[in-house]
Backbone as numpy.savetxt, mean C-alpha at the origin, in Angstrom:
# Nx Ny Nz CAx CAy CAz Cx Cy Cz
17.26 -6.75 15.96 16.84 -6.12 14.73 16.04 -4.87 15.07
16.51 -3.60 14.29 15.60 -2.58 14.42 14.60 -2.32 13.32
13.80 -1.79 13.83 12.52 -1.39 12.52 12.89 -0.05 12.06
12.88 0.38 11.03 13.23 2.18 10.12 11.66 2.30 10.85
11.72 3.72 11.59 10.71 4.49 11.76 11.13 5.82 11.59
10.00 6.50 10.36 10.40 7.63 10.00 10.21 8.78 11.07
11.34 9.86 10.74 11.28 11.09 11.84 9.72 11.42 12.19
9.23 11.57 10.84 7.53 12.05 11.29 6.37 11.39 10.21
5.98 10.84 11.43 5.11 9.50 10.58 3.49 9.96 10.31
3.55 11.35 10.11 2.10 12.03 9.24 2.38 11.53 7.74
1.35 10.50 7.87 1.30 10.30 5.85 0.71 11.48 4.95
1.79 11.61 3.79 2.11 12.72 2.81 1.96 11.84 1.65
2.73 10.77 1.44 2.78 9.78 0.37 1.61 9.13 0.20
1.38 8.92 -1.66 0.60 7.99 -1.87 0.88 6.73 -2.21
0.17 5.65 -1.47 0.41 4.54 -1.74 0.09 3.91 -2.91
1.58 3.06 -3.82 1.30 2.90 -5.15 -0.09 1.51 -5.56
-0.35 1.06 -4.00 -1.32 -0.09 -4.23 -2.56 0.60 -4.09
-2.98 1.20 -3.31 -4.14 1.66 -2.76 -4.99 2.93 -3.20
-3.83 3.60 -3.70 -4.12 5.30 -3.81 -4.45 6.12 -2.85
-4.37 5.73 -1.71 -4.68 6.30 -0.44 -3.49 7.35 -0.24
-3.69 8.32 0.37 -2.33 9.21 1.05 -1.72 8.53 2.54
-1.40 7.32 2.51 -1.58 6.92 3.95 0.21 6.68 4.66
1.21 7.08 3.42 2.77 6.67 3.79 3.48 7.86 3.59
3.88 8.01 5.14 4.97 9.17 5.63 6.03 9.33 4.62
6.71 8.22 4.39 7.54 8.31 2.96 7.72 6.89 1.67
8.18 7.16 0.72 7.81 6.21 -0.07 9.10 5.33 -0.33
9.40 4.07 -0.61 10.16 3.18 -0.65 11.39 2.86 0.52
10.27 3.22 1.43 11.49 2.61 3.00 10.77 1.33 3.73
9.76 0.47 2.72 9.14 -0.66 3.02 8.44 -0.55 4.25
7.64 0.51 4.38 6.36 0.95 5.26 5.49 -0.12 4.98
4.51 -0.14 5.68 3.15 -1.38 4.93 2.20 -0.18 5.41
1.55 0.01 4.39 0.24 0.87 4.31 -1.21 0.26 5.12
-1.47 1.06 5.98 -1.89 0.34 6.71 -3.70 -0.03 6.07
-3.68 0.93 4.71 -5.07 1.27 4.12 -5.39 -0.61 3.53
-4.43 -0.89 3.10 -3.94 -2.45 2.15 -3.32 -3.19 2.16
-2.47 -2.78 3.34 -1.28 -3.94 3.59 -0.30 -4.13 2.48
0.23 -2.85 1.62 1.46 -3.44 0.37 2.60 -2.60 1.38
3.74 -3.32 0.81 4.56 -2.92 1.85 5.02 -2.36 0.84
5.33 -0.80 0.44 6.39 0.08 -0.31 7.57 -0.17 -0.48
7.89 -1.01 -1.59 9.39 -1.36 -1.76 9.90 0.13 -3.07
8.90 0.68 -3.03 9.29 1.91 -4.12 9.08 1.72 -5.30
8.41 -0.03 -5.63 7.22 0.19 -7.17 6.21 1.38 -7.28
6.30 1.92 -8.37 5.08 2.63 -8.86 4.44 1.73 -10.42
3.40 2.93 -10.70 2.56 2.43 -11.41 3.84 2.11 -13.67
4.72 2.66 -13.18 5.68 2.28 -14.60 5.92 0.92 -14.30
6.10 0.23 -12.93 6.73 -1.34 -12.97 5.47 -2.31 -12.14
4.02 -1.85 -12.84 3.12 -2.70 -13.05 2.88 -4.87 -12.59
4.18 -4.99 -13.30 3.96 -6.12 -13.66 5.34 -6.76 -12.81
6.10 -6.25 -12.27 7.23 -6.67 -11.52 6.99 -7.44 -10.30
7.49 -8.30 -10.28 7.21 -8.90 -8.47 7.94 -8.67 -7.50
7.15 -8.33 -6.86 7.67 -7.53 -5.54 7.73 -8.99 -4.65
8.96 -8.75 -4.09 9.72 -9.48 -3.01 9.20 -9.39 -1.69
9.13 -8.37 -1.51 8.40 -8.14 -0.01 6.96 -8.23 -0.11
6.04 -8.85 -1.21 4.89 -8.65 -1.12 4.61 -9.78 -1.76
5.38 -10.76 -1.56 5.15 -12.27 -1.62 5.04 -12.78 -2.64
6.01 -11.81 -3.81 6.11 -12.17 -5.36 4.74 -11.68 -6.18
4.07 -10.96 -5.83 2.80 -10.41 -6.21 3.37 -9.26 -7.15
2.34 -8.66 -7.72 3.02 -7.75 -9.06 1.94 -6.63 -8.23
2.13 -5.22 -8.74 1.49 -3.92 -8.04 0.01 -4.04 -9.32
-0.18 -4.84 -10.23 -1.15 -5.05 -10.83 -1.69 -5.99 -10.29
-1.52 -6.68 -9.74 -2.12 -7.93 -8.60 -2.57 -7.47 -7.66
-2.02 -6.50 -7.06 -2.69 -6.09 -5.97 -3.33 -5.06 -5.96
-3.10 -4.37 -6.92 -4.61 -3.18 -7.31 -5.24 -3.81 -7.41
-5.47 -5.08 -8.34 -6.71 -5.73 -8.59 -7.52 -6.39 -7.19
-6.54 -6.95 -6.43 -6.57 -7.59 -5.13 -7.41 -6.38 -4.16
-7.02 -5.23 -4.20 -7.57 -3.73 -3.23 -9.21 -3.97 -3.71
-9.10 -3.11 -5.43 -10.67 -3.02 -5.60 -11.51 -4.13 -5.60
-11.18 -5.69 -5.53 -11.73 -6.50 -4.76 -12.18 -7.38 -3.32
-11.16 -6.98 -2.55 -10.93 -7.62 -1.35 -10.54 -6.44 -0.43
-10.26 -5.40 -0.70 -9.70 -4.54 -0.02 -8.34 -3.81 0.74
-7.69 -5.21 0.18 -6.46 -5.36 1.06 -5.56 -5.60 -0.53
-3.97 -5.94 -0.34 -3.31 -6.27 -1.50 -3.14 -7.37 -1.84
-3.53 -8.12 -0.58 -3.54 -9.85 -0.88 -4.82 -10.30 -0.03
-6.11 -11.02 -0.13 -6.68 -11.87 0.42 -6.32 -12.09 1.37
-5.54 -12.52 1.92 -4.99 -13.18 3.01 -4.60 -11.81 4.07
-4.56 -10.39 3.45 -4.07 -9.52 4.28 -5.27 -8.57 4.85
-6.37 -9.34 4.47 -7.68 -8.38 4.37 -8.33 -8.55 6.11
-7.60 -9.25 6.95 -7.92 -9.18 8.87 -6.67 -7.92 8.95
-5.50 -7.37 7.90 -4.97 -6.45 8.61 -5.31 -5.19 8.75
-6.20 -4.99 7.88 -6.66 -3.46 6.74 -7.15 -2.50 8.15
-7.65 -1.21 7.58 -8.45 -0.71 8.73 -9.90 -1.22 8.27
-10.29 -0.58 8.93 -11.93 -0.76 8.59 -12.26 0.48 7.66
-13.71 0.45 7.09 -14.11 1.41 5.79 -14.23 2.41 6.26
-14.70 2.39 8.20 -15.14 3.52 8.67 -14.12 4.40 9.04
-12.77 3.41 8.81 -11.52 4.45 9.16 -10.39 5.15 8.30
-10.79 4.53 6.88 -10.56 4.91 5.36 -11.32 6.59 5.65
-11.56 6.91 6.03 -12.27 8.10 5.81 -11.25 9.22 6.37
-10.50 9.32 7.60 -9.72 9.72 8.09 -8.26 10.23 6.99
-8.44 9.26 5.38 -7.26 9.26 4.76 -8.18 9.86 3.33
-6.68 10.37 2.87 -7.72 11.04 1.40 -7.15 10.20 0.66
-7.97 9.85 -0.17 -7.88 8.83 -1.61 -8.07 9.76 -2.84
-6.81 9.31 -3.75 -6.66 10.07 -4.98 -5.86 8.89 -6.07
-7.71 7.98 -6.50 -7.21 7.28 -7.66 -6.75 7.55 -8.76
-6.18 6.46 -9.39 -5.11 7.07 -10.18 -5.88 5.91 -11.33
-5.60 5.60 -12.76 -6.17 4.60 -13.50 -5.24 4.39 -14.58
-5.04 2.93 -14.90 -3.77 2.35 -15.61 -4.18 2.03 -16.60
């Protein structure tokens, strides 16, 4: 099995869980490394949809999951970076 690694992996994209700028491109199921949602190419119009690759969780679950826990799921919050390395990424919240 191969992994998709994009030609140039400077993040441009914002991530639809996090709001972070932290994904080279959007819906090639990257996992952001700011939150751990893996970009299946939900945005903020399909809210309430469950995402498959994100363990049936909805992108409103896991916003909620970020500004509490930090991560998109509890359970993903040993993958995250640390706060001190959130800084390195620009954040541009967005509000639903």
């Amino acid at each position: 099995m191969t992994w998709y690694e994009p030609d140039d992996p400077l993040p441009r994209e914002q991530c639809p869980c996090c709001d972070y700028i932290s994904l080279p491109e959007r819906g090639e199921y990257l996992i952001c490394p700011i939150c751990f949602w893996e970009d299946d190419g939900q945005d903020l119009d399909a809210l309430d949809m469950a995402s498959g690759p994100n363990h049936g969780l909805t992108l409103r679950e896991s916003r909620d999951n970020f500004l509490n826990y930090g991560a998109c799921d509890r359970r993903m919050v040993k993958h995250v970076l640390s706060s001190s390395e959130l800084e390195h990424f620009e954040h541009r919240p967005r509000t639903i």
